[in-house]
C-alpha positions in Angstrom: 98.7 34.1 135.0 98.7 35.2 131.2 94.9 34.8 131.3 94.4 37.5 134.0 97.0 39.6 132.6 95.1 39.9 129.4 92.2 40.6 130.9 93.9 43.8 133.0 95.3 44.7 129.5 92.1 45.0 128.1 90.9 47.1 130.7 93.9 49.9 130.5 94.9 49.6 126.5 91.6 51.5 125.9 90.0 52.7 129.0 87.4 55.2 126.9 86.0 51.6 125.8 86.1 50.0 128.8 84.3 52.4 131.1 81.6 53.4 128.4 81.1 49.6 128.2 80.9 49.2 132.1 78.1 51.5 132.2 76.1 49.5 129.5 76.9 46.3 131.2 76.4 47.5 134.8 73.3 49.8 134.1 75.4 52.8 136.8 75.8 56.0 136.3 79.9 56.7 136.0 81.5 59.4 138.1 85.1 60.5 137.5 87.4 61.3 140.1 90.3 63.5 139.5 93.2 61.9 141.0 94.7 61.4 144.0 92.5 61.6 147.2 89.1 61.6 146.2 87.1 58.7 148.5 85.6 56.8 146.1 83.9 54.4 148.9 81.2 56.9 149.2 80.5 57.0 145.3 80.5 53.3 145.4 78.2 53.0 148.6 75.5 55.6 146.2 75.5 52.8 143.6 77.9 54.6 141.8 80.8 53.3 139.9 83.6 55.5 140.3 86.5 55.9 138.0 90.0 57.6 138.8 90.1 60.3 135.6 93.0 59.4 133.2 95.7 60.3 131.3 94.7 60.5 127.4 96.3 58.8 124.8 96.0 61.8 121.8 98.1 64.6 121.3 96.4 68.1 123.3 94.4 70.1 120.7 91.0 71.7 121.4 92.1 71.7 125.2 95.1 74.8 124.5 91.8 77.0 123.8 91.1 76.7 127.8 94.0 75.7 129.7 98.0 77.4 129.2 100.5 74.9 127.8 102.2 75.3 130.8 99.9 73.1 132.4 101.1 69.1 133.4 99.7 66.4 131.0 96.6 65.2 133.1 95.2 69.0 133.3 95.4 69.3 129.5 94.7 65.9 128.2 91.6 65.4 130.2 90.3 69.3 129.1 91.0 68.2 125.7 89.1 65.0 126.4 86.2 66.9 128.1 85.7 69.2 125.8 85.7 66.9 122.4 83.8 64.8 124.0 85.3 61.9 124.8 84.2 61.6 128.5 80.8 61.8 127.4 79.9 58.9 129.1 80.8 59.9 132.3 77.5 61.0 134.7 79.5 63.4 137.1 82.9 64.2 138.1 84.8 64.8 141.4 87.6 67.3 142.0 90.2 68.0 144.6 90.7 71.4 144.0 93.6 72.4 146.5 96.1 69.6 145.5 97.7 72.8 143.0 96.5 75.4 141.3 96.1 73.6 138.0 93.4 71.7 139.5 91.7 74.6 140.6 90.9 76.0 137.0 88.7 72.0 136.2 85.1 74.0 137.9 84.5 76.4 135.0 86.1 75.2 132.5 83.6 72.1 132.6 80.5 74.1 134.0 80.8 76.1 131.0 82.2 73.4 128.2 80.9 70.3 129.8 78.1 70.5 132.4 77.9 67.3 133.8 74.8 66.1 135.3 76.5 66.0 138.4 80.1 67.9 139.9 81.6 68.0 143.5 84.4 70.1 144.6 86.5 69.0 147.4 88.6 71.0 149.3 90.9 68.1 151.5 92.8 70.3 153.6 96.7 70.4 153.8 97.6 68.4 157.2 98.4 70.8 159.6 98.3 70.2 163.7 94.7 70.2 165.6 91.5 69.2 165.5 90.3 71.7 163.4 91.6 70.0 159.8 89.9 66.9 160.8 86.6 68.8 162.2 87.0 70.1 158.6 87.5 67.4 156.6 85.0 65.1 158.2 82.6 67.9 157.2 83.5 68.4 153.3 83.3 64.4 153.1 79.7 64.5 155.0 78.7 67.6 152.3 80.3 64.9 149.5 77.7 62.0 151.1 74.8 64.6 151.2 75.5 65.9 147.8 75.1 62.2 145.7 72.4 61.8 148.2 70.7 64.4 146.3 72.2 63.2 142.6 70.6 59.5 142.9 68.1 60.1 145.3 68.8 57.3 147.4 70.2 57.8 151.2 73.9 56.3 151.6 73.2 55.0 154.8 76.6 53.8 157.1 76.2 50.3 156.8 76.4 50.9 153.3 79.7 52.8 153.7 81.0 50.3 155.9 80.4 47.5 153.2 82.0 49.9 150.2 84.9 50.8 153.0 85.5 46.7 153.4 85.3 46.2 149.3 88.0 48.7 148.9 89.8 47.5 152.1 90.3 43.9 150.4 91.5 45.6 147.2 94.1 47.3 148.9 94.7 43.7 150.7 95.4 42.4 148.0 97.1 44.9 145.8 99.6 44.7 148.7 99.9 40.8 148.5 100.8 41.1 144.8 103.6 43.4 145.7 104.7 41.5 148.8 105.1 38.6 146.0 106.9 41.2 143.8 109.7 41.8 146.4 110.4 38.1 147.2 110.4 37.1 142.9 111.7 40.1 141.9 111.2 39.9 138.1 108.1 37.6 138.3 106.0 40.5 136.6 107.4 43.4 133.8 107.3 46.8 135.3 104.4 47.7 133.2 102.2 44.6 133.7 102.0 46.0 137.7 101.3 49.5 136.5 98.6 47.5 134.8 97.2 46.1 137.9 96.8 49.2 140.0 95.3 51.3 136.5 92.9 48.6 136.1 91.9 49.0 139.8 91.1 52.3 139.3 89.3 51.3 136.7 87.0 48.4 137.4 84.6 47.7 139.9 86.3 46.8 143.1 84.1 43.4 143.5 85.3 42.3 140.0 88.9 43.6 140.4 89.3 41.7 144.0 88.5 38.3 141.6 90.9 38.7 139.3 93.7 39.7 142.0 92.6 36.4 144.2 93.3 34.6 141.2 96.4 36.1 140.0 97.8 36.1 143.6 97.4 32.4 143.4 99.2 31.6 140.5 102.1 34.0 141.4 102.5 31.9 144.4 102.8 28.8 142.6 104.7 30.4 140.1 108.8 29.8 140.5 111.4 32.5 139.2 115.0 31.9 138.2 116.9 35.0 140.1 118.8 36.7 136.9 122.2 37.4 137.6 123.6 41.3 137.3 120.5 43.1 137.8 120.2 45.7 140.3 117.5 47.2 142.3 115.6 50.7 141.9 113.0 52.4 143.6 111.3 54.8 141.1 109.7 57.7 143.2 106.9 60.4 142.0 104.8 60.8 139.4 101.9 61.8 141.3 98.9 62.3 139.5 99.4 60.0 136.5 100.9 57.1 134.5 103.7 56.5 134.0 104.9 55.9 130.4 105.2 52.3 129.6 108.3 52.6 127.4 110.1 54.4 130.0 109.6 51.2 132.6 110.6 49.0 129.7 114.1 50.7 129.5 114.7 50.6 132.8 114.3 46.6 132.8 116.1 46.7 129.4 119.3 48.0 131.0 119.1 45.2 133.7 118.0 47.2 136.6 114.7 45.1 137.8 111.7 46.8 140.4 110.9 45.7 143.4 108.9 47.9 145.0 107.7 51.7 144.0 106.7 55.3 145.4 104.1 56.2 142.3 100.5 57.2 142.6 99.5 54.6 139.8 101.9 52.1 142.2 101.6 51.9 145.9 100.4 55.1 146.6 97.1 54.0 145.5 96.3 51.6 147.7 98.8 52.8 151.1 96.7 52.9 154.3 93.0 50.9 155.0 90.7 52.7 156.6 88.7 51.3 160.3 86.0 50.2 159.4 85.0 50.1 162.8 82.8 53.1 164.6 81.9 56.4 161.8 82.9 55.7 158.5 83.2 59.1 157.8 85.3 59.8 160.1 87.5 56.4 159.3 87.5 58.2 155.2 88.8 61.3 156.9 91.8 59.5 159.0 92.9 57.8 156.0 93.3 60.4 154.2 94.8 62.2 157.3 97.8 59.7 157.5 100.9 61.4 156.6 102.7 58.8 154.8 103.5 57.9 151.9 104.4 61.7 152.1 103.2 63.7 149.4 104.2 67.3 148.6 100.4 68.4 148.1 99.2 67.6 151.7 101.7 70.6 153.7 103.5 67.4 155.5 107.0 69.0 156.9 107.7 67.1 159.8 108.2 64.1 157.8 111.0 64.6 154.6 109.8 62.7 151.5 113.3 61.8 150.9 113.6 59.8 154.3 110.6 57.8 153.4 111.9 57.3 149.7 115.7 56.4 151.0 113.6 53.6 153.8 111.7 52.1 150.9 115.0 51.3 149.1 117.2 50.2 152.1 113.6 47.9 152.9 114.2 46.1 149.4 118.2 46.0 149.4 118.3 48.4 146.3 121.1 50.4 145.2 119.3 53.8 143.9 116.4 56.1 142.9 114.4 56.9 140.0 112.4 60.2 140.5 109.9 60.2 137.6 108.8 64.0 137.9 106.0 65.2 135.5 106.7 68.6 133.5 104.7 71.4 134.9 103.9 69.5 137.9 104.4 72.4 140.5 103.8 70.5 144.0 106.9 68.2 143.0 109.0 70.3 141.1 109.1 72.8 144.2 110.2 69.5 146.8 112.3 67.8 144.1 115.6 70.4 144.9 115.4 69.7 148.4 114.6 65.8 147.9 117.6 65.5 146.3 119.9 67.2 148.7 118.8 64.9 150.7 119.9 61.5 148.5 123.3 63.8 148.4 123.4 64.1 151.9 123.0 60.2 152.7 125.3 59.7 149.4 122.0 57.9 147.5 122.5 57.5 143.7 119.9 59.2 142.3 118.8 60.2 139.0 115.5 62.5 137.9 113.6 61.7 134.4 111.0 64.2 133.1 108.2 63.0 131.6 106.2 64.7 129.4 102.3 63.8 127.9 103.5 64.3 123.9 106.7 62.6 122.7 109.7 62.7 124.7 113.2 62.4 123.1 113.3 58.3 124.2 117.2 58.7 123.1 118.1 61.6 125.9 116.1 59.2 128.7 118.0 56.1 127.9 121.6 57.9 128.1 120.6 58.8 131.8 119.3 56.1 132.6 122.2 53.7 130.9 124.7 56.0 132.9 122.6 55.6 136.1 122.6 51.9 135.8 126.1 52.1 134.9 127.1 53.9 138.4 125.5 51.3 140.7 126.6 48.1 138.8 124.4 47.1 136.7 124.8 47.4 132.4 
């Protein structure tokens, strides 16, 4: 198990290295895609390799000259990377420009700073009732097809699709096996090592992520875990668009809460819902993304409360509270969180929100919450 673990460490402690060394290795052109809904099947079905954009690991500096610093952490730190250079390697990039408004300001900045041999804008639409969002969206994912049709020069035809679709179908497979084995040996991996998994998924080729899973799986199966006595449950919920800070899940485990199961985009967000392979693939891309749940604030989904889904998810695992992880400046959350968390008050769920930042965070101020937290449902 410590084998594969290594490997997904080398993959996510220095993903600049890892993806400029994929392209030399694979001989593909790299296309970025900002997260969380772009459908990276059709890049892969071009030949492509796609890669979900990332959270940088420096301080912002020549970013502030193009973006406000009211901006969340993943808008500035991948202008700052952009624009120094740093993504140099990537061919083209892919945005989803109506998930917020920060989003929205990516087109010039890097037509002007960057110009990238190749750029897509998508414009996903919120889910609202009829057949008109999905006429929509089937025809902004057939403009995406048409458009790397004309980058590579090479026709995605749909049994192509269908094959990328089944690739990403058994990652998703399989991502869910290593959190079904999460939930019955809770404990059998460290917070961060599964954060690990689902980044390097993100990051790798699908074919050569699926091996490493189907080995991993395997040896979690075999693998038998001693229950530790006096930890307590959590759900951590949010964090939408990026990582979440490694130290942060380290305390959490350090103050004898354990997790079983999460509501995070790097987390089981990524890989919620397969899409049918069977008939248009298209059309199957555009009814995954289509599903309303896991809720997110960004898609206009009102007849389903995020807090409902996030209070299910932690009666499902037997745990005793929430962690809402909500990213500073992030406007889609920070506008749901109040009524989120009238809603934990209203079904008396502990609850506790922890802001996370992309430069330092007082470390101190997080662990007094979260001690107290752990404190209020039995655990430390």
């Amino acid at each position: 198990m410590e084998e594969v673990l290594s490997k997904i460490r080398e993959v996510t402690s220095d993903p600049y290295a890892y993806v400029a060394g994929l392209k030399e290795r694979k001989g593909k052109k790299i296309i970025g895609c900002f997260p969380m809904y772009v459908p990276e099947e059709i890049i892969h079905a071009a030949g492509l390799i796609p890669v979900v954009i990332w959270r940088g690991n420096e301080s912002v500096t020549w970013g502030h000259a193009h973006v406000p610093a009211y901006d969340c952490g993943i808008v500035r730190s991948f202008v700052d990377d952009a624009v120094r250079g740093k993504l140099s390697f990537m061919d083209g990039m892919v945005f989803h420009v109506r998930q917020c408004l920060q989003v929205g300001e990516f087109p010039l900045i890097m037509e002007r700073n960057v110009k990238p041999a190749y750029m897509k804008i998508l414009y996903l639409p919120p889910i609202y009732p009829g057949d008109a969002v999905r006429s929509f969206l089937s025809d902004d994912l057939q403009s995406f097809r048409r458009s790397l049709e004309d980058f590579t020069s090479k026709k995605i035809s749909d049994d192509s699709l269908k094959k990328s679709i089944e690739i990403y179908n058994e990652n998703r497979s399989l991502l869910e096996k290593v959190y079904e084995i999460r939930r019955e040996k809770p404990g059998i991996l460290k917070a961060r090592e599964v954060m690990q998994i689902v980044w390097s998924s993100m990051l790798m080729p699908k074919e050569d992520h699926n091996e490493l899973l189907r080995e991993l799986i395997r040896e979690m199966e075999e693998k038998i875990v001693e229950a530790k006595k006096g930890r307590v449950k959590v759900i951590p919920v949010g964090c939408l668009c990026q990582t979440f800070q490694f130290d942060i899940l380290d305390m959490i485990e350090d103050l004898g809460m354990v997790i079983p199961d999460d509501d995070l985009y790097v987390g089981s967000r990524y890989f919620a819902n397969k899409a049918n392979i069977n008939g248009n693939p298209i059309e199957a891309l555009a009814d995954r993304y289509l599903t309303k749940t896991p809720l997110c604030p960004t898609k206009g989904v009102w007849d389903i409360h995020w807090g409902d889904e996030a209070i299910k998810k932690m009666r499902d695992n037997d745990a005793k509270g929430i962690i809402s992880i909500r990213v500073k400046y992030c406007p889609p959350h920070t506008c749901y969180y109040p009524d989120f968390r009238s809603k934990m008050a209203e079904e008396g769920v502990p609850e506790v929100m922890i802001e996370m930042e992309h430069e330092i965070i007082s470390l101190e101020g997080v662990k007094t919450r979260l001690q107290s937290f752990a404190e209020t449902i039995g655990g430390v």
